[in-house]
N, C-alpha and C positions, 0 to 999 in steps of 0.2 A: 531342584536346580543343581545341587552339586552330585546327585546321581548322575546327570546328564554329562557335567563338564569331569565327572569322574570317565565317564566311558567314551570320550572324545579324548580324551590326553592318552588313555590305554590304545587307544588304537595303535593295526600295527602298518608297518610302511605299504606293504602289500593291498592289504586293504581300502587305504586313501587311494592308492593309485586304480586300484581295479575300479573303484566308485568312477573318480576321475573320466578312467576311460572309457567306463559304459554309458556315463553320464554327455563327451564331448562326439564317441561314437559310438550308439547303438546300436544294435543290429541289423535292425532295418534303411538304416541310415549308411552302414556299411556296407550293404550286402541290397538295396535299394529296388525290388520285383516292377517299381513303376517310375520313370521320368515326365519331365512335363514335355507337353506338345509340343513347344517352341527347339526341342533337340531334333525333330524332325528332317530340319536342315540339315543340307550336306556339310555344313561347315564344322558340325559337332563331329562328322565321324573321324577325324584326321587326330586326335588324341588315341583311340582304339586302335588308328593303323599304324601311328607310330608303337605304339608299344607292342602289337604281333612284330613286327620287322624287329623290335629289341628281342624279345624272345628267341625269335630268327637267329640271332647275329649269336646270340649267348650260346643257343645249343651248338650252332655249328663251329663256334670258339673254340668251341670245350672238349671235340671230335681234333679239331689243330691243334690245339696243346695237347692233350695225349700221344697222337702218333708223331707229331714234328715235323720241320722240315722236311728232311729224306719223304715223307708218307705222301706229302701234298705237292711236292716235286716229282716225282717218278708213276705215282700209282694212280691208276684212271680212277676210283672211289674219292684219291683225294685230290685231284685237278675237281672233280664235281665240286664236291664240298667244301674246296677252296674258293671256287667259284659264286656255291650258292653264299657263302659268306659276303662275301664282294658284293653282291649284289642287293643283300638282304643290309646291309652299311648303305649303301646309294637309296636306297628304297626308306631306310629309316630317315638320311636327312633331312629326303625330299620330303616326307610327309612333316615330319618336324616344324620343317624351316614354312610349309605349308598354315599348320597350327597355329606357330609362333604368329605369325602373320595377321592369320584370323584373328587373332584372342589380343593382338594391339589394337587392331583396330576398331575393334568390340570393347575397346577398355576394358578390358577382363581384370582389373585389378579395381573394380567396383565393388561394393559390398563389403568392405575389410578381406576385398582379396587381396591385397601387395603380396603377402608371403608367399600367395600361390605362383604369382605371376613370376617372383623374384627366383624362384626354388625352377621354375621351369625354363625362366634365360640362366641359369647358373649349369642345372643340367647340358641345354644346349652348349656351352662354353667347353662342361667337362669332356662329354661327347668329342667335340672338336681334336681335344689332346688323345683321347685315347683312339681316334681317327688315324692322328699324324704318328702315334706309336705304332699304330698297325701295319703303316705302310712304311716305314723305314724295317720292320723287321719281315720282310717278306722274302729275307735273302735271294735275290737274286738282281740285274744292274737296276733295276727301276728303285727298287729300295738304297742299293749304294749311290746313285743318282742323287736319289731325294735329301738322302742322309748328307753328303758331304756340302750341298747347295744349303740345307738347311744351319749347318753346323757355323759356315760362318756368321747368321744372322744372332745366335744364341751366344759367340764367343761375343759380340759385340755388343750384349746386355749384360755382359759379365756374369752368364748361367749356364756357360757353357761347361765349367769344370763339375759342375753339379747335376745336369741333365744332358749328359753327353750322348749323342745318337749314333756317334762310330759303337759302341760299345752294345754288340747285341744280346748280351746278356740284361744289361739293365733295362735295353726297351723294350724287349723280350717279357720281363718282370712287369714293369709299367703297363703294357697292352693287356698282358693275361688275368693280372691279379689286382694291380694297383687302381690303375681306371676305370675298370671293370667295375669294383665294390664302391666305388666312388658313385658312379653312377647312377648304378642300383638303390643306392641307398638315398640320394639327393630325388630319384624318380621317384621310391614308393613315400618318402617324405610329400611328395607334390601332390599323390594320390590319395593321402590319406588325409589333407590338406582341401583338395577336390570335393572328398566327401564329408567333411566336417562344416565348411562352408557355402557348400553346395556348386552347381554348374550355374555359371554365368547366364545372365539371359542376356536375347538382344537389346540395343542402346532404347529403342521406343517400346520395348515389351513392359506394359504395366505392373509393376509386381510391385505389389503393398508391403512387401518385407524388405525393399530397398530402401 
């Protein structure tokens, strides 16, 4: 007995955590070769199509902040890519706002899902803001339009001296970097989340582990 609680106090941090994680997600559990029959449904694929359209939106980000304005103002490569951006943003909400949908009215926060369900309307929320950043920093009237319409709403919750949208450096900052990692990180939290307590089934689908 005190061999046992000798080599349980030695442990090192690493260690407890790696058990931990292999223990809440294993491999097969992360990385999962079979689902059950009831994902069949059209209603499951709208989580996989939002996340292609994230992916979308990331790569073609990441081509805008590199060359800049001047690149996607003047050059036919990046009017496209400015474009497929725009698009692949409209295409991510719509499926989103699609999921979100499904998965309330599925009570998808069954099974000791809340955290999942909570992490995926939080996502949709952060989404929202690094939206409204994108489009005020578009430099050109549509963005100064939006900015200056918006700015009086923001001065009149007294956040305006702290998140000010005339100033396109900071929302510039907020769209490329800040939102971004926000995002990213509150989605693969969801996903990882997803797979530890598995996919939701339907409200009358029998499952003895409910």
């Amino acid at each position: 007995m005190s061999t046992k609680s000798e080599n349980t106090e030695n442990r090192q941090w690493t260690e407890i955590v790696r058990e931990e994680i292999l223990e809440k997600l294993p491999p097969e559990k992360l990385l999962p070769s079979k689902q059950p029959a009831y994902m069949a449904s059209w209603i499951y694929t709208f989580g996989v199509l939002t996340m292609s359209a994230l992916i979308v939106v990331i790569g073609t980000g990441t081509f805008l902040a590199i060359f800049g304005p001047s690149w996607w103002h003047t050059s036919v490569v990046g009017h496209f890519v400015n474009s497929l951006h725009l698009w692949s943003v409209e295409l991510f909400f719509f499926f989103m706002v699609i999921h979100l949908w499904g998965k309330f009215f599925m009570a998808a926060w069954r099974g000791n899902r809340a955290l999942t369900w909570m992490t995926g309307a939080v996502s949709f929320l952060a989404s929202i803001l690094a939206a409204f950043t994108g489009y005020v920093s578009q430099e050109n009237f549509d963005s100064q339009w939006i900015s200056t319409q918006a700015k009086d709403g923001l001065n009149s919750v007294a956040i305006g001296s702290h998140f000010n949208v005339l100033n396109f450096g900071q929302m510039i900052t907020f769209h490329i970097a800040v939102m971004p990692a926000a995002v990213i990180v509150i989605v693969a939290l969801h996903l990882l989340l997803v797979r530890t307590k598995g996919i939701v089934p339907p409200i009358n689908h029998e499952n003895k582990s409910e």
